[in-house]
C-alpha positions in Angstrom: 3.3 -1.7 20.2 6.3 0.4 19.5 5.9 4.3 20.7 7.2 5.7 17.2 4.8 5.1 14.6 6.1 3.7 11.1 3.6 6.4 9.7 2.6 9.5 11.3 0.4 12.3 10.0 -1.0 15.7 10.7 -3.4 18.6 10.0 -3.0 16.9 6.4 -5.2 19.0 4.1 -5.5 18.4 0.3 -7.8 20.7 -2.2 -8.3 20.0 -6.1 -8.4 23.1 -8.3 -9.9 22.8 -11.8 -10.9 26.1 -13.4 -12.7 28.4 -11.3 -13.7 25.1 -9.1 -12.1 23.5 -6.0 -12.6 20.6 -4.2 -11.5 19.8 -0.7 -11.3 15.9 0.3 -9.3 15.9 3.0 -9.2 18.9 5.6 -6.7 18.3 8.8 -6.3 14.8 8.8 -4.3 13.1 11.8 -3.0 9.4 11.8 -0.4 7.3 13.3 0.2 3.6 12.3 2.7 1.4 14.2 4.7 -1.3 13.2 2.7 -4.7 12.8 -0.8 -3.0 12.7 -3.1 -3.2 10.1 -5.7 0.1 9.5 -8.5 -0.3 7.4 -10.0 3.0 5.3 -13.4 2.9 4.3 -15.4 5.4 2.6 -17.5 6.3 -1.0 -15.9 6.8 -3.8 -14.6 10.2 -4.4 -14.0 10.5 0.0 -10.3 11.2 -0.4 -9.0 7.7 0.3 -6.3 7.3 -2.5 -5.9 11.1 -1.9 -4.3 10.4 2.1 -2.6 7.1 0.6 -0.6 9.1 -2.0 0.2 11.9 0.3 1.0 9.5 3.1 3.4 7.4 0.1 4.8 10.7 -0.7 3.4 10.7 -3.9 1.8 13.9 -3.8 2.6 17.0 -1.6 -0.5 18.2 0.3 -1.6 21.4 0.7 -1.2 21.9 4.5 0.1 18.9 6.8 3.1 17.2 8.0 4.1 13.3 7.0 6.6 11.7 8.8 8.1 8.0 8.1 9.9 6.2 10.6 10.0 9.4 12.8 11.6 11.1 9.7 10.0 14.3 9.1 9.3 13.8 5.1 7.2 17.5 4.6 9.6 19.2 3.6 12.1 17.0 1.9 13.6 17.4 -1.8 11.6 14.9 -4.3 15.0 13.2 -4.3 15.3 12.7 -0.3 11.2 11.2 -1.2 12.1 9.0 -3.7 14.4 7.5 -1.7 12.2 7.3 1.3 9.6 5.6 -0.8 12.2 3.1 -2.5 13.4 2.2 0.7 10.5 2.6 3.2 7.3 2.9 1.5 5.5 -0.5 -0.5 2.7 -0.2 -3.0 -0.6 -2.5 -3.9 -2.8 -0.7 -6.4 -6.7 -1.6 -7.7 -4.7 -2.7 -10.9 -1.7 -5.2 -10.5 0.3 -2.9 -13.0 2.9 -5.7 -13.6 5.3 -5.5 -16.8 3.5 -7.6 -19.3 7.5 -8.3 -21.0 8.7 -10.1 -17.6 8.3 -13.2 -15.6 6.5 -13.1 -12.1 10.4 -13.4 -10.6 11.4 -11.0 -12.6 8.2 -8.5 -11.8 9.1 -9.3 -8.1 13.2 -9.1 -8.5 13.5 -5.9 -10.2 12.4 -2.9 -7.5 15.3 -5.1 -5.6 17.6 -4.7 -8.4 16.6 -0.9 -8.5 17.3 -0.3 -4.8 20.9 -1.7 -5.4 20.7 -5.5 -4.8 22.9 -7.7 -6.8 20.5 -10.2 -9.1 20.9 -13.5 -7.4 19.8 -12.4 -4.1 16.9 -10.4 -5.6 15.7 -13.4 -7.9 15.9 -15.6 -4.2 14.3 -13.3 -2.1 11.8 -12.8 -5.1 11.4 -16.5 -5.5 10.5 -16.8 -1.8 7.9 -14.3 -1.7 6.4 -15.7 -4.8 6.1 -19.3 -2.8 4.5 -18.1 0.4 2.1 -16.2 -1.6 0.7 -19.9 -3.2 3.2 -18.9 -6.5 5.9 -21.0 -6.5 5.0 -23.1 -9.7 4.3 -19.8 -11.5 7.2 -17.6 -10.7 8.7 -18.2 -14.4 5.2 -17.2 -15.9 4.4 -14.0 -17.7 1.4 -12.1 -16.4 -0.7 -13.1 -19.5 -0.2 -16.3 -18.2 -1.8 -16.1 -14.9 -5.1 -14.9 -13.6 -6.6 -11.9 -11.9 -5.5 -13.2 -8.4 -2.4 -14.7 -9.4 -1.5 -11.4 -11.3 -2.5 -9.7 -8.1 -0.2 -11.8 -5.6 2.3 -11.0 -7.5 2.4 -7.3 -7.3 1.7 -8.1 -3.4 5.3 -9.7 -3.4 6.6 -6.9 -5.4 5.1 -4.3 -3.2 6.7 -6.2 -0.2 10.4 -7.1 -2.1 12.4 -4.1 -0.3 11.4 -5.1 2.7 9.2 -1.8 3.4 8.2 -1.1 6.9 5.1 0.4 5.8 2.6 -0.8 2.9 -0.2 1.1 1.3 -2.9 -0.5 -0.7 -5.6 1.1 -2.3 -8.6 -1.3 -3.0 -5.9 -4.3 -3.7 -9.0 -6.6 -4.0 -11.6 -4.2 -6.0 -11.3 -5.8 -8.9 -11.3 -9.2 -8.2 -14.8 -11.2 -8.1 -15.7 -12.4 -3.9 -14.1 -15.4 -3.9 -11.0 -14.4 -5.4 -10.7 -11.0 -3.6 -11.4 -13.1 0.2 -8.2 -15.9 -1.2 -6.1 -12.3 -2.3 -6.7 -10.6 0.8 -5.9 -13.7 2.9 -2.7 -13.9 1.1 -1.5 -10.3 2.4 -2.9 -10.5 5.6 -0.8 -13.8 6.6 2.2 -11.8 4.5 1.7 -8.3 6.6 1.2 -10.1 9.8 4.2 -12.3 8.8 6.7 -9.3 8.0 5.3 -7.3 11.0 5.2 -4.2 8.6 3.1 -1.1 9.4 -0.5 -1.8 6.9 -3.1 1.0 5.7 -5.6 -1.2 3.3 -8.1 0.9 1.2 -11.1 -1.1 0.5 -15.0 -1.2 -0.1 -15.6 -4.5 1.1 -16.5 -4.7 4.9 -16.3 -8.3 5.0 -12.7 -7.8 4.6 -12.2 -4.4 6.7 -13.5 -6.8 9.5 -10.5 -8.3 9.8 -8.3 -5.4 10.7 -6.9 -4.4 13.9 -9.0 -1.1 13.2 -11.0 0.6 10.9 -11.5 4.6 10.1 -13.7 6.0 7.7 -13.3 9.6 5.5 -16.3 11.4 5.8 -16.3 15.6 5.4 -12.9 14.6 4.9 -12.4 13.9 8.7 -10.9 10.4 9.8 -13.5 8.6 12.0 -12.9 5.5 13.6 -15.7 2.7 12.3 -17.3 -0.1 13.6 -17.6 -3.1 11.4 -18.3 -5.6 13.9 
């Protein structure tokens, strides 16, 4: 295991304010994940869980705490030096597949490439690719209408891992999927992740799934505690 963490966070502390009411979910929150490992986060609803994955994505700034990616201290960077962190570093896999309904699978997968500056015939291979080891490659020219829940759902895997990220965050990627579905889904990205050797933090509810993971830790006070799910 590498000694520099792909993700490394610290003292992360984030508070909600509405009216004259606040709401802490995560007070001083420390974790490192290193290239190759998959981490597991469990905990109820309303824990803080997407809360650390968007602060950690540098989607939101916390209110106290330090994020660094890749050894690069990201805290205090412009939302511009972010953007580009996330672009280039940082992959996504939401609840929701939140594909463009207009555009083929490919072309759901070849665009973030296209975005980050890579010419469109190499986006529309490497996009091609990924659809195929993901079980997709007689669907790749279908629009997501076309395809079901888990199909949808693979795809925005294959998006999520198109830049080559070295870390990927996914926030209940299998919640709304029924069992049999979500347990073919999570397969999918677990062969993927373990395949690209990128640095995985995997939100999820089901602990037939979190027992798969190199580790798991649970939010609870909003502390990190590590979990057995053995």
């Amino acid at each position: 295991m590498s000694e520099v963490p792909v993700l490394s966070v610290r003292g992360l502390e984030r508070t909600y304010v509405t009216g004259d009411r606040s709401l802490t979910v995560l007070r001083g929150v420390d974790l490192d994940v290193y290239p190759g490992e998959i981490v597991g986060l469990i905990g109820p609803s309303g824990s803080g869980k997407s809360s650390l994955l968007h602060a950690a994505g540098l989607l939101e700034r916390p209110n106290a705490g330090d994020i660094a990616i890749e050894g690069r201290d990201c805290t205090r960077m412009s939302e511009r030096a972010r953007t580009r962190v996330r672009l280039g570093s940082i992959g996504f896999v939401y609840q929701f597949h939140h594909l463009l309904a207009e555009f083929t699978a490919l072309d759901n997968v070849a665009l973030p490439q296209m975005i980050a500056g890579v010419a469109q015939g190499p986006a529309r291979e490497r996009a091609g690719r990924l659809l195929s080891q993901l079980g997709l490659a007689d669907r790749v020219e279908h629009q997501p209408a076309q395809m079901s829940g888990g199909e949808q759902q693979r795809v925005a895997i294959a998006r999520a891992l198109a830049n080559a990220p070295r870390l990927l965050l996914a926030d209940e990627p299998t919640g709304n999927l029924d069992p049999t579905t979500s347990s073919e889904v999570f397969a999918s990205l677990y062969q993927l992740v373990r395949e690209t050797g990128v640095a995985a933090v995997i939100a999820t509810h089901n602990f037939e799934l979190a027992r798969h993971m190199d580790r798991v830790l649970a939010l609870k006070d909003g502390h990190l505690e590590p979990q057995s799910v053995f």
